[in-house]
C-alpha positions in Angstrom: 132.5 147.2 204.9 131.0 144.1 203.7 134.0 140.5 203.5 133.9 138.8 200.3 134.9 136.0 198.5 135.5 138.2 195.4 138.7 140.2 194.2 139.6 143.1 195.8 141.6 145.6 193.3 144.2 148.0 195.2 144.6 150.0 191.6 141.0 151.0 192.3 141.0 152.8 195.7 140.8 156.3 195.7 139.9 156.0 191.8 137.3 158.6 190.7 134.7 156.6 189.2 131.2 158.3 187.8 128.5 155.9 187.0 124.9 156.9 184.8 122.2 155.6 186.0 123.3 154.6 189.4 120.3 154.4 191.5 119.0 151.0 191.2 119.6 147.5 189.2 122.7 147.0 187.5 123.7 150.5 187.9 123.2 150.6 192.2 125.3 147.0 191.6 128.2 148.7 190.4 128.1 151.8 192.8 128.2 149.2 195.6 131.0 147.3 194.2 133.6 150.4 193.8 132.5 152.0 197.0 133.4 148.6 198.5 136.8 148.8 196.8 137.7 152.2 198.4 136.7 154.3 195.1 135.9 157.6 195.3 132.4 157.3 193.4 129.7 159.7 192.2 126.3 158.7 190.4 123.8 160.3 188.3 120.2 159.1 188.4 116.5 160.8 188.5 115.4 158.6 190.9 116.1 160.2 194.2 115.2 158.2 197.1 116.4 155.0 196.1 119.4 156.9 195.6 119.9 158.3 199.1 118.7 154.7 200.3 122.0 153.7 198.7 124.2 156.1 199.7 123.2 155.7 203.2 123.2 152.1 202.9 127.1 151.8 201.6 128.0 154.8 204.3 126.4 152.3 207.0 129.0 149.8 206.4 132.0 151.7 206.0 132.4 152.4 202.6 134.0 155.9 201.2 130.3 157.8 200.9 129.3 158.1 197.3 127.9 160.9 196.0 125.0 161.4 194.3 123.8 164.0 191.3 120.2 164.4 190.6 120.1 164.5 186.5 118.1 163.3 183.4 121.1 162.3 180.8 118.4 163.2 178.2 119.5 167.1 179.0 122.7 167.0 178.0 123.3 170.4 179.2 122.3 168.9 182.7 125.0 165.8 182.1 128.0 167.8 181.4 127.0 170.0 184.2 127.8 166.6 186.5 131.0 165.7 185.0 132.1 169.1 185.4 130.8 168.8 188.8 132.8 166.1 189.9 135.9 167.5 188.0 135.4 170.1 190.2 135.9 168.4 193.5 138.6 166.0 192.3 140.2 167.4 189.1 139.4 164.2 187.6 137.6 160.9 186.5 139.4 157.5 186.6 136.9 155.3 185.0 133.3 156.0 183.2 130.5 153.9 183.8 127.6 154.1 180.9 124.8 152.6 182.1 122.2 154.9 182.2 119.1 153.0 179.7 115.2 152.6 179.7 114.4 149.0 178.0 110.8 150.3 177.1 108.8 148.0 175.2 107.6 149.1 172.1 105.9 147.7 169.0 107.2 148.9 165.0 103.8 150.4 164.4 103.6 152.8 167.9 107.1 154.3 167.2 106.9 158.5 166.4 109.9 160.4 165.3 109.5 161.7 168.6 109.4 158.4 170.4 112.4 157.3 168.3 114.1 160.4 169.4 113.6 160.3 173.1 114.5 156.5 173.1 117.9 157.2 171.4 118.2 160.0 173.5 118.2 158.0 176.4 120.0 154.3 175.2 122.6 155.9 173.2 123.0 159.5 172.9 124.5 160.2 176.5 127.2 157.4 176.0 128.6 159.4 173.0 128.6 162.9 175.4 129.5 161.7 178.5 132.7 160.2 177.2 133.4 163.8 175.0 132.7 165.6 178.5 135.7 163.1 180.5 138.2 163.0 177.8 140.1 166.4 178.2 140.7 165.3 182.4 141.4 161.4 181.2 143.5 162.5 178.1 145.3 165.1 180.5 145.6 162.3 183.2 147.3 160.1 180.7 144.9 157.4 181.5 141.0 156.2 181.7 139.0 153.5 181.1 135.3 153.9 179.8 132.3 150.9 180.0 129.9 151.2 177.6 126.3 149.4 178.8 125.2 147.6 175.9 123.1 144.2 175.7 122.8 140.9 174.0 118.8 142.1 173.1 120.5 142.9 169.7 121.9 139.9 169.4 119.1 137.4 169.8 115.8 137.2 168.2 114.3 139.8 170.9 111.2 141.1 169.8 108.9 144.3 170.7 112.1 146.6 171.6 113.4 147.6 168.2 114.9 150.8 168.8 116.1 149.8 172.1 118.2 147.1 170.1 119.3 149.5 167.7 120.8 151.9 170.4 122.4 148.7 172.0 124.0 147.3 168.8 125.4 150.9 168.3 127.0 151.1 171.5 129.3 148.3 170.5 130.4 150.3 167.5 130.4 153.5 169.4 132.6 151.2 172.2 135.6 150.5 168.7 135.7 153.7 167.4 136.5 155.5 171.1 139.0 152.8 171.8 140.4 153.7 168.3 140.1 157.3 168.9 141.7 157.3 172.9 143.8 154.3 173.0 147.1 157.1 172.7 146.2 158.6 175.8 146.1 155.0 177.4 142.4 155.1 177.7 141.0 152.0 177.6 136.8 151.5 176.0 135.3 148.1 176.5 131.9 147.1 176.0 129.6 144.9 178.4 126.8 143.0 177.2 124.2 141.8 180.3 122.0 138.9 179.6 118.5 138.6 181.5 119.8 139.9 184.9 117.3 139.5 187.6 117.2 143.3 188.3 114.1 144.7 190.9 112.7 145.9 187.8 112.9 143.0 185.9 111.4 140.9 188.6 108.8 143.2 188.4 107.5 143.9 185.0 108.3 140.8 183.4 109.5 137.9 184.9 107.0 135.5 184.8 106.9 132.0 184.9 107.0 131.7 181.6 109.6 133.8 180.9 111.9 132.5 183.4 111.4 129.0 181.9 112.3 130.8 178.4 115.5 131.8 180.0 116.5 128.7 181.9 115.7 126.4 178.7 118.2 128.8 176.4 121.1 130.0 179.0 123.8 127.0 179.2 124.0 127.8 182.5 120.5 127.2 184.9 120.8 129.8 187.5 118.9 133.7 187.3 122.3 136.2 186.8 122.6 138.6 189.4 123.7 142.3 189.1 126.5 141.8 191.0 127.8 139.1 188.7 127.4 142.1 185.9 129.5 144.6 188.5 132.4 142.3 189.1 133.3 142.3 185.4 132.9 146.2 185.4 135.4 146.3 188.5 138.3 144.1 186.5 137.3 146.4 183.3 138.2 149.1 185.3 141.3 148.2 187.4 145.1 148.3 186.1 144.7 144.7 186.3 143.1 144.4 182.7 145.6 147.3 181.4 146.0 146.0 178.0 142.6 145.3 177.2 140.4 147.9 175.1 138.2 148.0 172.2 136.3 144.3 173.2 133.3 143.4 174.2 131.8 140.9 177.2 129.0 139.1 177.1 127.6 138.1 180.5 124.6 136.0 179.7 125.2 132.6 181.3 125.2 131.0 177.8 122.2 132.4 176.3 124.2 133.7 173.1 
């Protein structure tokens, strides 16, 4: 198992964490980071063999093997099969990862009703049934705590993703009314908001020079963020050692808002 600099939270071994969207960038970030702290974690994705590449990565170094559940959170049928799936094998879930999203770019005029659906189907939707599908075992447990994926796209003049900002500002409103709704049964809902994170992806598809100059020139601090700088907020979100905090929102952004 890897030695870090970073904090290492007792309240989160043997915790049953599931994570959406799992397989790579910010999401294969935070599976890392709670294998590493002894969780007992299971991850959804559709993208198979950078999942197994994962899973055999973090069982390479010692880590508690996390296991991984082939499923498209669009099917929601095929979602609540993989909670009940991992309720199954340990009776419950400790803490909720939402992070499943698609970041599509899209123009006002090329959006369909059926475009519109599938996107929200996608950024949103499964945040709102994933929770409904933990609650009974976290209510029951007398305890949780749910992150909710958002993004600061909605809060900054982002252009040519208009529904994906939509489903993002909506996930902070989503992230208050559960707090609201489960803060009796000691669950705690926070929100995290990622700035431009220098995911494989985003490397990828758009980070040109240009870009990255666009970046550096607004953030207050210089350097690219990292997924990992994303994950070690989720760990402390999740731990017993941010027990009274619900119902907020974190932007990591390096300054850009």
């Amino acid at each position: 198992m890897e030695n870090s600099q970073y904090a290492t939270y007792p309240s989160l071994k043997e915790r049953v964490v599931l994570i959406t969207g799992g397989a790579t960038g910010i999401g294969a970030s935070v599976v890392a980071h709670f294998a590493r702290q002894g969780s007992r974690v299971t991850f959804v994705d559709v993208q198979d063999e950078p999942a197994q590449q994962l899973v055999d990565s973090l069982a390479s170094e010692g880590c508690p093997k996390p296991h991984y559940i082939h499923c498209d959170i669009t099917d929601l049928d095929a979602l609540k099969a993989a909670v009940h799936q991992v309720l199954a094998t340990h009776a419950t879930i400790d803490v909720l990862v939402n992070n499943a999203a698609n970041d599509q770019r899209h123009s006002i005029e090329e959006v369909t009703p059926d475009f519109w659906e599938h996107s929200l189907a996608t950024n949103l939707r499964p945040h709102f049934f994933t929770i409904q599908a933990v609650l009974p075992a976290m209510r029951k447990a007398g305890r949780g705590s749910i992150i909710n994926m958002s993004s600061i796209a909605w809060m900054i003049p982002n252009l040519n993703m208009p529904i994906y900002n939509t489903a993002k500002a909506a996930i902070v409103g989503l992230t208050r009314a559960f707090a609201h709704e489960c803060g009796a049964s000691n669950i705690r809902v926070n929100a995290v908001l990622p700035g431009a994170i220098a995911t494989e992806r985003q490397r990828r598809l758009w980070y040109t020079p240009e870009y990255l100059e666009n970046i550096r020139s607004r953030q207050a601090l210089p350097h690219q963020i990292e997924p990992e700088e994303v994950a070690r907020l989720i760990l402390f979100l999740a731990a017993d050692d941010s027990s009274a905090i619900t119902n907020q929102s974190y932007v990591v952004d390096a300054g850009f808002v």
